[in-house]
PADREN-862816 format. One record per residue: x, y, z of N, C-alpha, C in turn; residue in three letters. Coordinates in steps of 0.02 Angstrom, whole numbers, plus 50000, padded with zeros to 5 digits. Layout:
N
XYZXYZXYZALA...
//
This chain:
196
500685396549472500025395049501499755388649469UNK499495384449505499185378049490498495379549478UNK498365376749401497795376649394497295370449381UNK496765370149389496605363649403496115362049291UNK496315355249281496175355149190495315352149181UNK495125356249167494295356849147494155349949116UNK494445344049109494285337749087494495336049166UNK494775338249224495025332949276494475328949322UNK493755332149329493365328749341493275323749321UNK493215323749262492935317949206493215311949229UNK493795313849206494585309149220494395306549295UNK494335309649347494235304149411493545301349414UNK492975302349385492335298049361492435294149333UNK493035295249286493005289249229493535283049281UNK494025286249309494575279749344493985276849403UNK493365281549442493195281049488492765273449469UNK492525274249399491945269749352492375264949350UNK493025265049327493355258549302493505254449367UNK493665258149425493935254849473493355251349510UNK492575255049503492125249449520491735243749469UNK492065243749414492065238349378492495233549383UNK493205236649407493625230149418493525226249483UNK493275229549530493155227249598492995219249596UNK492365217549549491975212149560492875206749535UNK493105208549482493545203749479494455203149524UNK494285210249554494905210549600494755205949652UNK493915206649687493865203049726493895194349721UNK493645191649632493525185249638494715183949624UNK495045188249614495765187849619495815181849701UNK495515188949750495755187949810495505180449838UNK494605178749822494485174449817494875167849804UNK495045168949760495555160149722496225161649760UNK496505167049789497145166749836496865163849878UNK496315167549904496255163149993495795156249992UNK495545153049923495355147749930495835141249892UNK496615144749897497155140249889497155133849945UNK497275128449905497235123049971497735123550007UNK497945120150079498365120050113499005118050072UNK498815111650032499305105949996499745112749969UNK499615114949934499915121149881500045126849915UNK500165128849983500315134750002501235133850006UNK501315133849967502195133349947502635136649917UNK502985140049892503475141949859503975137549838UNK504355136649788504745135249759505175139849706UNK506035140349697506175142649649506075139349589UNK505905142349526506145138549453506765136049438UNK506605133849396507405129449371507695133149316UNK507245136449295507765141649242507925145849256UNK507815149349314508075155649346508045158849416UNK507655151749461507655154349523507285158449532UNK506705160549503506285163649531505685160449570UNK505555163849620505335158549670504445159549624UNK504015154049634503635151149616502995148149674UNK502385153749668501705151749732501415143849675UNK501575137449716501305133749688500305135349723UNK500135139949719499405142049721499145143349657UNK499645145849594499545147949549499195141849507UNK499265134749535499015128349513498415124749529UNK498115130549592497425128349614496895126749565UNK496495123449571495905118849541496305115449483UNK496895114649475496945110449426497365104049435UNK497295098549429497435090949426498385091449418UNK498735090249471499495091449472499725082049483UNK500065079449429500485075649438501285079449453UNK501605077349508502175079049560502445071749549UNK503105074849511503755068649509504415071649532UNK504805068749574505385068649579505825066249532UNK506205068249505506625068149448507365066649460UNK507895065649397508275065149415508785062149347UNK509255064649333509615065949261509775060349232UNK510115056949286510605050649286510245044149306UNK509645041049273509355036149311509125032649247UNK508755025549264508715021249229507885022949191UNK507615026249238506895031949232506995035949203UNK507465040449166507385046349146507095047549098UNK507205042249048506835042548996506155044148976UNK505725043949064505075046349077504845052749074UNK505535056749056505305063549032504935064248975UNK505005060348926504865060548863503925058548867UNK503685052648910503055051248943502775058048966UNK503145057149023502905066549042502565070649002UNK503055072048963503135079648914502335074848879UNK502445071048863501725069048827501065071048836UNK501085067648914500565066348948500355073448977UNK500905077948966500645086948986500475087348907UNK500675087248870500505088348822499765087648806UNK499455081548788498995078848784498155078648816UNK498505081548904497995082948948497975089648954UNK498445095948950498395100948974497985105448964UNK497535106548921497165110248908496405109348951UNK496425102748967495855099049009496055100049073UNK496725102649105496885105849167497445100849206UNK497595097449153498505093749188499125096449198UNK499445098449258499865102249253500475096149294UNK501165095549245501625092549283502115093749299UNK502115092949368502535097449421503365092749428UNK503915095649411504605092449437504945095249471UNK505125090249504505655092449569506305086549584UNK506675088849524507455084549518507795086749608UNK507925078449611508325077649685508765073749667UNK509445072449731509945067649719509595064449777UNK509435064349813509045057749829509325051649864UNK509185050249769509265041449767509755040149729UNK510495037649743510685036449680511245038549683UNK510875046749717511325054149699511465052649629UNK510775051349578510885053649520510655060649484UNK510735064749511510515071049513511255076649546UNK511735075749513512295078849530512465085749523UNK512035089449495512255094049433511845096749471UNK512015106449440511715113149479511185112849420UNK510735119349444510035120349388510105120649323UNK511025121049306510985125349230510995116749195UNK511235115049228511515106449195510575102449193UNK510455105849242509665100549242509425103549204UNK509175110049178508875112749162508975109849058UNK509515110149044509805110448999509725101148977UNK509715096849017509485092449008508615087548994UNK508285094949042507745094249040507505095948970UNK507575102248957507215105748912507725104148837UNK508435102948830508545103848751508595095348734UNK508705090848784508735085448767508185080248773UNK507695081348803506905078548821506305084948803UNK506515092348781506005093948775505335095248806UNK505695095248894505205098648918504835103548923UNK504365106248930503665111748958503605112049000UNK503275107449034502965106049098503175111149166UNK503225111549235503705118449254503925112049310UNK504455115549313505055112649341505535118749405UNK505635112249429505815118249501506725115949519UNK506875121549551507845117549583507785112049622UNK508205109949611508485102149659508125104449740UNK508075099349754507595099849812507725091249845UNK507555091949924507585086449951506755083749970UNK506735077849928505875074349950506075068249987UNK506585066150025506385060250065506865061250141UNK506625056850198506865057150246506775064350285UNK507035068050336506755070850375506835078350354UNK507375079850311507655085850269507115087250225UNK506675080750208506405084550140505845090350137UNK505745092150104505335100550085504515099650099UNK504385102450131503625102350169503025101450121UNK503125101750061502755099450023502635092050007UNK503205090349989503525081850004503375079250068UNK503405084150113503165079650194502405079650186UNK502045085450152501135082950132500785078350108UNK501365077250056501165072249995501225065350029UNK501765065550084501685058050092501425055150157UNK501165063150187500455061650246500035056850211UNK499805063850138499045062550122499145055550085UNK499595050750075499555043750061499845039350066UNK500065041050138500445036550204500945033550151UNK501545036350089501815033550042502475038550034UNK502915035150029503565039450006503825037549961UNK504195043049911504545038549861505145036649886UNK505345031049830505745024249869506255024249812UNK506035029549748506585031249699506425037049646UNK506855037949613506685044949576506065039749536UNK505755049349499505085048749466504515042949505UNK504535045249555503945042749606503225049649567UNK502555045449588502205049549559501525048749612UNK501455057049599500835060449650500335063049624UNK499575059549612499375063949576498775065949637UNK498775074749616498495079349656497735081249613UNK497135080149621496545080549608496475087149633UNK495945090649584496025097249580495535100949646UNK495365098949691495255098749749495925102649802UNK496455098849788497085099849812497185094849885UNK496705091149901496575088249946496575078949936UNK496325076849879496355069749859497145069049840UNK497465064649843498045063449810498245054449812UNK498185051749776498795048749737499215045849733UNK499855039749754500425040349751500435032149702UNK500995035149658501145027849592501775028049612UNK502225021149586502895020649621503375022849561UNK503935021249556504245025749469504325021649421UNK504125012949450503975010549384503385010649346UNK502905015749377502175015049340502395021749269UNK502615019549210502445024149169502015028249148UNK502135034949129501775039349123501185038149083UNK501215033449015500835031248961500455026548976UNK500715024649054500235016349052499715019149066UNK499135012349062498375012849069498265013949145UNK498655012949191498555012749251498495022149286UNK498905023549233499115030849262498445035349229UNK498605032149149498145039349123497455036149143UNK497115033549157496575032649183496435035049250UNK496565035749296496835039849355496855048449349UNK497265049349283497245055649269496655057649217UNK496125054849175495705054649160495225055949199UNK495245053049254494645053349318494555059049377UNK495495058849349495345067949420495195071249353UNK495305073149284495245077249253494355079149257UNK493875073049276493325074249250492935077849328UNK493155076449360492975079549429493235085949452UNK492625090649440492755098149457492645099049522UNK493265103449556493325103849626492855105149669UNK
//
């Protein structure tokens, strides 16, 4: 025979209490999903393991977007990069990679080779996604946004996009503008100070 436990009231008052305390923040959850910008309604896998990745998770915050790439005369701009996330991130810089062969086809290698280049030999953070196509008619619908919103395509690896935390202003530097120059971080100084 089932009997019912003389604390079980309690127990559904008390989940009944918690669950209308969480409400206000379940709802402001749903809020920041559905006030993801268009720009960012994307998926991508990671580069360390393929797990696919809601670039929504980046809303209101200031996204420089580079195309990357192992084997190039640019690569060395990882090391800029890794800086320049470094330096800004806490103020809401987040930098987004997306290694392609492209250009060059210097980007030969599967995720484990990029990955492994990214992170033990440049020391990346920043998040990083699998090889992906950003130019010509193949490329990934995110890449076809980026180069609506500034009638601009890249023309070689580490082309650079910067996305104002709006998700709507954007950006485009060509891959000789270094990450360190005054041209860039001033740019990224300026979306940093403008709240969406």
């Amino acid at each position: 025979m089932h009997t019912t436990h003389p604390n079980l009231p309690r127990r559904r008052f008390a989940q009944g209490s918690l669950a209308l305390l969480a409400a206000p923040w379940l709802a402001t959850g749903h809020a920041q999903t559905a006030a993801c910008p268009a720009l960012l309604s994307h998926r991508f896998p990671r580069l360390q393991d393929e797990q696919p990745q809601d670039l929504c998770q980046y809303a209101g915050k200031v996204l420089l977007v580079v195309n990357t790439a192992s084997y190039c005369g640019f690569t060395r701009q990882y090391e800029g990069l890794e800086a320049l996330y470094a330096k800004y991130e806490k103020q809401g810089l987040v930098v987004l990679g997306f290694p392609s062969n492209d250009f060059g086809q210097q980007e030969p290698g599967g995720s484990k080779q990029i990955a492994e280049l990214c992170f033990n030999t440049y020391g990346v953070k920043f998040p990083m996604f699998s090889k992906t196509v950003v130019k010509g008619s193949g490329r990934n619908a995110f890449y076809e946004q980026l180069a609506a919103a500034t009638k601009a395509t890249p023309q070689w690896n580490f082309h650079k996009y910067l996305v104002a935390r709006d998700g709507k202003n954007v950006t485009s530097f060509a891959s000789q503008v270094e990450p360190g120059s005054a041209e860039l971080t001033r740019a990224v100084e300026a979306a940093l100070k403008l709240r969406g």
